[in-house]
C-alpha positions in Angstrom: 79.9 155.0 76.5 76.5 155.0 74.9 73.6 155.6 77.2 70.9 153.3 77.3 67.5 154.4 76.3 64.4 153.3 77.4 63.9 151.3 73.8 66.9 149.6 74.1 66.1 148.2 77.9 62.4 147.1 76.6 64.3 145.7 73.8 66.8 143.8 76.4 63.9 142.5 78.2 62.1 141.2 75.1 64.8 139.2 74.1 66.0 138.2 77.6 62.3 136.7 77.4 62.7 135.0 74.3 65.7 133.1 74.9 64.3 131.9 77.9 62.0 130.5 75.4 64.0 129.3 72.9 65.3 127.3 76.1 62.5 126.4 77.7 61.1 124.8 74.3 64.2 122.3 74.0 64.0 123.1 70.2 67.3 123.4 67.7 67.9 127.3 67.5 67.3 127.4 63.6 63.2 125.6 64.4 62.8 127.9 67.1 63.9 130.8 65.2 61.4 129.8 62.4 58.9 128.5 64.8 58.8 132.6 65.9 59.7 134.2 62.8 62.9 136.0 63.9 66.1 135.8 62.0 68.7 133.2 63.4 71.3 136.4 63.2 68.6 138.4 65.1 69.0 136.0 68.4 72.8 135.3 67.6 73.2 138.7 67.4 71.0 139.9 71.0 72.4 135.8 72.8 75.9 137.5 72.4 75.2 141.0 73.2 73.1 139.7 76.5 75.9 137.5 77.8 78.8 140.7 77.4 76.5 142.4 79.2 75.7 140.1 81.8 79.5 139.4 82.0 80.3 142.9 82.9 77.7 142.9 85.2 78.9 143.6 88.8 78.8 140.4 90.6 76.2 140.8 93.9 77.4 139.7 97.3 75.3 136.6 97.9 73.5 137.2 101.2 75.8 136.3 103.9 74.7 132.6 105.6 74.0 132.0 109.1 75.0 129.1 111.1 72.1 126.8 112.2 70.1 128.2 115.4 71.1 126.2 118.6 69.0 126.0 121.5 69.8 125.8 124.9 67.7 123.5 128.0 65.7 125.5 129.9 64.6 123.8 133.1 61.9 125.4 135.4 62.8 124.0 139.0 59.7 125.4 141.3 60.5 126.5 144.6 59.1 124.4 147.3 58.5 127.1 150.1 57.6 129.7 147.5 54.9 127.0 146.1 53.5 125.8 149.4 53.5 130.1 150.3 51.3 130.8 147.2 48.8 127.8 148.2 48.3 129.5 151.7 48.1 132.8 150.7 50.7 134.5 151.5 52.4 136.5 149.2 54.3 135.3 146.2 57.6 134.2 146.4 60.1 135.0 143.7 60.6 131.3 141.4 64.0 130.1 140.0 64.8 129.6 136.2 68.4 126.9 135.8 69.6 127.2 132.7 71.7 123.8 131.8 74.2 124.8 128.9 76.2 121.6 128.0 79.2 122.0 126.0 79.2 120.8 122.0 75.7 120.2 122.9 73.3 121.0 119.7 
């Protein structure tokens, strides 16, 4: 296999460029082609060799999806004793964090 060289890969990316163009601009390939002043075989000739390329191309994994966040009900119920405690000084007392988890609920 031929090893790319560093002219070739600018060369790539040049004409990856200009077909984007060619696209972009929604002109027939032989007005675009004069419009630039390339040959017509010229972008034939890199629009096949850039599609074999791209088709041997290892595919990438796409990045793996996650399901929606869910959140649960959090309900802070205060404790009576420990509340009236903390109003007369004495010392704190420890509060009380219910978690309601209903099932299928989103």
């Amino acid at each position: 296999m031929a090893r790319k060289t560093r002219r070739d890969l600018k060369k790539g990316a040049f004409w990856r460029r200009m077909l984007r163009g060619r696209a972009d601009s929604r002109l027939s390939i032989g007005a675009w082609c004069r419009k630039q002043g390339v040959r017509e075989s010229a972008f034939y000739w890199w629009w096949t060799r850039l599609a074999a390329r791209d088709a041997t191309r290892p595919a990438v994994a796409p990045a793996p999806t996650l399901p929606p966040a869910r959140f649960a009900s959090v309900q802070v119920v205060a404790n009576m004793v420990g509340d009236a405690a903390a109003s007369a000084g004495d010392p704190p007392v420890e509060r009380i964090i219910e978690s309601c988890i209903a099932k299928g609920t989103s």
